[in-house]
C-alpha positions as CSV (number, residue, x, y, z in Angstrom):
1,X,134.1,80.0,83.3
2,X,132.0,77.4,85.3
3,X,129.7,79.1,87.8
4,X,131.4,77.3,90.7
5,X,134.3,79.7,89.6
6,X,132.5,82.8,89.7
7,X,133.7,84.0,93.4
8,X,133.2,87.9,92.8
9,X,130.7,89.4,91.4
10,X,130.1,92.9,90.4
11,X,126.7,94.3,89.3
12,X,126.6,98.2,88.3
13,X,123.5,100.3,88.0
14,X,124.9,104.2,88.2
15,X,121.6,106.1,87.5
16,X,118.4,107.0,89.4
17,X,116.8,104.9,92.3
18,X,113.8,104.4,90.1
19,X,115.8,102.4,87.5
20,X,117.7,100.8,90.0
21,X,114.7,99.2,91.3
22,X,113.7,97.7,88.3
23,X,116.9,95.7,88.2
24,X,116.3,93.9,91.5
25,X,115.0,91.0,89.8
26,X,117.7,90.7,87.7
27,X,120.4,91.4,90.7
28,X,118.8,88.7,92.2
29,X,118.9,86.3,89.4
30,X,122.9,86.6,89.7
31,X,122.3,86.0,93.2
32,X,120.6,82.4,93.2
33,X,122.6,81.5,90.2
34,X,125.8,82.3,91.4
35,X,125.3,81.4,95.1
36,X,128.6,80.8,95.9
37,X,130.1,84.1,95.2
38,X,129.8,87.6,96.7
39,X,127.8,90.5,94.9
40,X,128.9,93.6,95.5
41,X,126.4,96.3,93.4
42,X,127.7,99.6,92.4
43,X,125.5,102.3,92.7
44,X,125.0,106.3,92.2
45,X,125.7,107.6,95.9
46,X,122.2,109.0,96.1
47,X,120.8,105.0,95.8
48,X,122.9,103.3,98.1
49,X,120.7,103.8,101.1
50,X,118.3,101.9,99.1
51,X,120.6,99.4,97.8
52,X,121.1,98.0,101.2
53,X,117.9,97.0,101.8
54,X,117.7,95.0,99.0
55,X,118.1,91.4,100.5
56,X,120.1,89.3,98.5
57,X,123.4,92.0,97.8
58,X,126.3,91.3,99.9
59,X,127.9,94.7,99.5
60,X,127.0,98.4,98.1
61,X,129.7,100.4,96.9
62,X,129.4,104.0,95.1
63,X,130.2,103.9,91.2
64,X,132.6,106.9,91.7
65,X,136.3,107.5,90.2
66,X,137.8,106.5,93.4
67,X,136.2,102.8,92.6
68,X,136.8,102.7,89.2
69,X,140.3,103.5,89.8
70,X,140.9,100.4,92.2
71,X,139.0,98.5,90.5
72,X,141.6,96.1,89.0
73,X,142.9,95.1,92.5
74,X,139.5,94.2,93.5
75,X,139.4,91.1,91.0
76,X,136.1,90.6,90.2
77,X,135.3,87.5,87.9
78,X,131.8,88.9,86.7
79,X,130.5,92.2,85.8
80,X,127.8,93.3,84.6
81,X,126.7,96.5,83.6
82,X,123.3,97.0,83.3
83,X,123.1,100.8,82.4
84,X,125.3,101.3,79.5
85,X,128.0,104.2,79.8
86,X,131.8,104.4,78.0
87,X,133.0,104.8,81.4
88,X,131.8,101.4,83.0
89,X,132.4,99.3,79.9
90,X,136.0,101.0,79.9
91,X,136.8,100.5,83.8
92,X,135.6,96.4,83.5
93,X,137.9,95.7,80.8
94,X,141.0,97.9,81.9
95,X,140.6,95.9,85.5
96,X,140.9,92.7,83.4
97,X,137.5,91.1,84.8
98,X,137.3,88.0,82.5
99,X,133.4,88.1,81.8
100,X,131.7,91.2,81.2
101,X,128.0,91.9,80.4
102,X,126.1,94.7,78.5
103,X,124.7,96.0,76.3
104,X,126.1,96.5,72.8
105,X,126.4,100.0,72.8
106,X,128.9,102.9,74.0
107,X,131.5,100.8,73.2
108,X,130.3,97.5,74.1
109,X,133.0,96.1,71.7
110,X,134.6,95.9,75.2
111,X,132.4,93.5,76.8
112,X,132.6,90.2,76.6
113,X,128.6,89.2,76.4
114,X,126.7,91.7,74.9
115,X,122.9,91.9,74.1
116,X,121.5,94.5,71.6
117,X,120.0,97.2,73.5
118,X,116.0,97.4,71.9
119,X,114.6,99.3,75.2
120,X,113.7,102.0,73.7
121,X,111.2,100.2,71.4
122,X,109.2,99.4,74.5
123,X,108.7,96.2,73.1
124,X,108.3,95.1,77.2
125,X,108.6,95.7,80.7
126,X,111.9,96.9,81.5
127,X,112.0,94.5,84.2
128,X,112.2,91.4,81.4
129,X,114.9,93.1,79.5
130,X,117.4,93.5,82.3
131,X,116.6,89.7,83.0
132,X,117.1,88.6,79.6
133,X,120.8,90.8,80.1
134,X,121.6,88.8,82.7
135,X,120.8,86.0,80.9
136,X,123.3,85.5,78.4
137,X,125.3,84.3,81.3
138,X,122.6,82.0,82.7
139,X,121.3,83.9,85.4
140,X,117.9,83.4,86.2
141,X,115.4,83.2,88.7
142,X,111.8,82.6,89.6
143,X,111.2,85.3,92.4
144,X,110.5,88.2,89.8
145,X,109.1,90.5,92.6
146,X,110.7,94.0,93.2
147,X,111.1,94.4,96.7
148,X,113.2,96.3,99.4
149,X,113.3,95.7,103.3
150,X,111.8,98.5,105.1
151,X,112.8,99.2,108.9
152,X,111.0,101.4,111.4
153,X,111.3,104.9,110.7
154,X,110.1,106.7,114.4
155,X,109.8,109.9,112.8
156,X,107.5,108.8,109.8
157,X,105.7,106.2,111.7
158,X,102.1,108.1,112.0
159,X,101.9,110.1,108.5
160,X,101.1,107.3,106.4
161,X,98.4,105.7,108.1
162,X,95.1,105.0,106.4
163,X,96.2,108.2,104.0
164,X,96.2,108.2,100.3
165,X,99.7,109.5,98.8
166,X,100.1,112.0,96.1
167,X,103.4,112.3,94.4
168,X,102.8,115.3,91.7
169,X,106.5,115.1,90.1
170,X,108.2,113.8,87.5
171,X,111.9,114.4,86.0
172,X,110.6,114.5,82.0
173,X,107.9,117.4,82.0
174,X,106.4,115.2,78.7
175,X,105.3,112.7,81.6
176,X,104.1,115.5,83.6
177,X,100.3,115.6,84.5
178,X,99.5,119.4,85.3
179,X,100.1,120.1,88.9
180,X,97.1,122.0,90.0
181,X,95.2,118.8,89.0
182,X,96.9,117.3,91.7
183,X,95.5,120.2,94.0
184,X,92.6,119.6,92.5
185,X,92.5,115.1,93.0
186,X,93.6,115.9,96.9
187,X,90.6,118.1,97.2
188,X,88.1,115.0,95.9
189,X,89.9,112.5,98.2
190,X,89.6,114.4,101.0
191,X,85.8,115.2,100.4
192,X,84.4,112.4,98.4
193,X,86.8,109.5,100.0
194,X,87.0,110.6,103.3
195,X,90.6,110.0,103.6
196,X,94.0,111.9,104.4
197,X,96.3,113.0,101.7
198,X,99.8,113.5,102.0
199,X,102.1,115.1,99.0
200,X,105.6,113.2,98.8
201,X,109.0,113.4,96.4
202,X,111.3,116.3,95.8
203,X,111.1,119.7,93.8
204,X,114.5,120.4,91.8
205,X,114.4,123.8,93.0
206,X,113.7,122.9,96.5
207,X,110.7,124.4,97.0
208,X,107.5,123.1,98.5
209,X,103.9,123.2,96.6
210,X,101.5,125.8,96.5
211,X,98.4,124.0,98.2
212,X,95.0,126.4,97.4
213,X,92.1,126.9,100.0
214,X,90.7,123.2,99.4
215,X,93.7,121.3,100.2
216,X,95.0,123.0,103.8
217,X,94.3,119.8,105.3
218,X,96.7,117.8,103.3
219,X,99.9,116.7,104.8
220,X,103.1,118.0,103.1
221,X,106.1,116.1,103.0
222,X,107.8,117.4,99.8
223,X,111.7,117.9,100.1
224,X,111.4,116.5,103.9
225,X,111.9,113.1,103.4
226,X,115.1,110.6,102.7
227,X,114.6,108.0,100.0
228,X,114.2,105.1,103.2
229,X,111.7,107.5,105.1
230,X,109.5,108.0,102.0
231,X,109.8,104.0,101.4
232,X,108.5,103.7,105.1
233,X,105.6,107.0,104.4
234,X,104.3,104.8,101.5
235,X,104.5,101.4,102.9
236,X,102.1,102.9,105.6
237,X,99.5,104.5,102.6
238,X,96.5,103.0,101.2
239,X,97.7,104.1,97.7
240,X,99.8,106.2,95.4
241,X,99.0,108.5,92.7
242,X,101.5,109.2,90.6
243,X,103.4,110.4,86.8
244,X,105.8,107.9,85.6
245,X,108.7,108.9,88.4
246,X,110.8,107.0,91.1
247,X,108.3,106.8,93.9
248,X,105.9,105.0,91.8
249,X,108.7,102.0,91.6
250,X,109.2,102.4,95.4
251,X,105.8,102.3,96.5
252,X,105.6,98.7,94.1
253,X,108.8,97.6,96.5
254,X,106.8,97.9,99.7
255,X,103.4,96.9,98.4
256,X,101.8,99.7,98.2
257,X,99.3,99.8,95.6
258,X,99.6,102.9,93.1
259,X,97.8,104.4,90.1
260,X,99.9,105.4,87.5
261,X,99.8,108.4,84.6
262,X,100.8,107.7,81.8
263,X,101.3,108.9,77.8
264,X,101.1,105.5,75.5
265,X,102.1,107.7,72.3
266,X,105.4,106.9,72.8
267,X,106.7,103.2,73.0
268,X,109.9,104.0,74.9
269,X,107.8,106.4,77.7
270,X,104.6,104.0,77.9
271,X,103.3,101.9,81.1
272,X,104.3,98.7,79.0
273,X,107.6,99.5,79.5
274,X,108.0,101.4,82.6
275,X,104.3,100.8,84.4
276,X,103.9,100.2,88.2
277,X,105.1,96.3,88.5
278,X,103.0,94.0,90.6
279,X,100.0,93.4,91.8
280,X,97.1,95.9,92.7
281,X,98.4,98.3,90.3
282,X,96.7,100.5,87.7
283,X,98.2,102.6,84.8
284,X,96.0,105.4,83.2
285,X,96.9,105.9,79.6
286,X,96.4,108.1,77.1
287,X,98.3,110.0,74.2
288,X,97.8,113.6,75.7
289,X,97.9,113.7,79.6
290,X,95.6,116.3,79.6
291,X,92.8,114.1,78.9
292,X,93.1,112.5,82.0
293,X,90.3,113.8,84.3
294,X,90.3,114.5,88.1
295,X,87.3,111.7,87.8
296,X,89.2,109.0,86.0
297,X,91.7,109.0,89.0
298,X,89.4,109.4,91.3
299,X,87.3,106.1,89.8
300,X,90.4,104.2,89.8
301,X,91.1,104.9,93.6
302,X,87.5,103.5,93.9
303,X,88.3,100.3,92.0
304,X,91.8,99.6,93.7
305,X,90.6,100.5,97.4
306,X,87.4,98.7,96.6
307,X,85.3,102.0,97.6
308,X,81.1,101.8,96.4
């Protein structure tokens, strides 16, 4: 199929936001290669606020059954599925798009492009695999930034300013650097950096953080935030510390610079795969988390603030 013919355009990512954001390179490739058709992106319902302010898609939808189950009558021409489940592979082929993209796994004898899936080797970023996924169908593109549009948020505007971010979290507890080291690091930047320190992200069980004595001070935004407020929180900080988690990719798609925790014992976890991309960045690594110090974080805030 010629890419003049290539009208409608479907590109599905149906997991987290942080993952999503990795692929905006890649949805953009599609974009400026196929620049006469629409993309429409299918998303998990959580991500589509963030979905529509990435620049270059033409329409969100939600990856649900009700989709799936129209999706013949939509008559796409391209889809490409860049997270690979049964169910997405199933629902491209039983709506009869001719060219479909994946990975060759969970039955990707239904595709009709399909690139062996060696992610988990984290051989590279994940940000050049998805773009070497969309390339088996040409797709490319120079612009390999990852980057959202961020409006005004009124009711965030003041929190972020001249304030160093903390997001303590992460979804895999083997990526989690111990909490009360957290407490600890916002006690230092508040005495040693002279700077404001808000907490960010989400708690699974809803509840906040237990700030001691040395912390009171600190701003705390856990749970109180949606996924575009946060984006506009961080885009105001001076900088991020962060596990490997979701907020780390955010605060790369409004420029805010971030340092990173990361274990490198294990290739498909390690900042060579999923590290903060872009500039001003820094990933700490090492094989137990526990050997990061308080001081190597604090040091690195130096280095990346440019702090004597």
């Amino acid at each position: 199929m010629l890419k003049k013919e290539v009208k409608r355009i479907l590109a599905v990512r149906s997991d987290r936001f942080g993952e999503f954001l990795l692929n905006i390179p890649a949805i953009r490739a599609l974009k400026e290669t196929f620049s006469q058709g629409q993309l429409t992106v299918a998303v998990n319902s959580s991500v589509v606020e963030l979905a529509r302010a990435v620049e270059c898609i033409d329409e969100v939808v939600v990856w649900d059954e009700a989709f799936r189950k129209g999706l013949r009558k939509e008559r796409f021409d391209l889809c490409v599925i860049l997270n690979p489940t049964k169910e997405a592979h199933w629902a491209a082929f039983w709506a009869g798009i001719p060219l479909r993209v994946g990975y060759n796994r969970k039955w990707g004898f239904l595709l009709t492009h399909k690139l062996k899936d060696t992610k988990g080797l984290g051989i590279r970023h994940e940000v050049y695999s998805n773009l070497e996924l969309v390339g088996l169908i040409g797709a490319t593109t120079q612009d390999k930034t990852v980057s959202i549009a961020v409006s005004q948020c009124p009711r965030m505007e003041f929190y972020g300013q001249e304030a160093v971010a903390i997001h303590p979290f992460t979804s895999d507890t083997v990526k989690q650097w111990p909490v009360e080291r957290f407490m600890e690091l916002a006690g230092l930047i508040t005495r040693e950096l002279k700077a404001k320190v808000i907490f960010v992200g989400k708690t699974k069980d809803g509840r906040g953080i237990e700030r001691n004595k040395d912390n009171l001070e600190a701003i705390d935004l856990v749970n109180k935030t949606s996924l575009m407020e946060l984006a506009c929180v961080l885009k105001q900080c001076k900088l991020l510390v962060t596990c490997d988690s979701g907020p780390m990719h955010l605060a790369c798609a409004v420029g805010t610079p971030v340092v990173a925790l990361f274990r490198n014992d294990m290739p498909g976890k390690t900042a060579h795969r999923w590290g903060p991309w872009g500039k001003n960045n820094l990933a700490i690594e090492k094989p137990n988390l526990n050997d990061i110090t308080v001081n190597n974080i604090v040091d690195s805030i130096r280095k990346l603030l440019q702090i004597e």
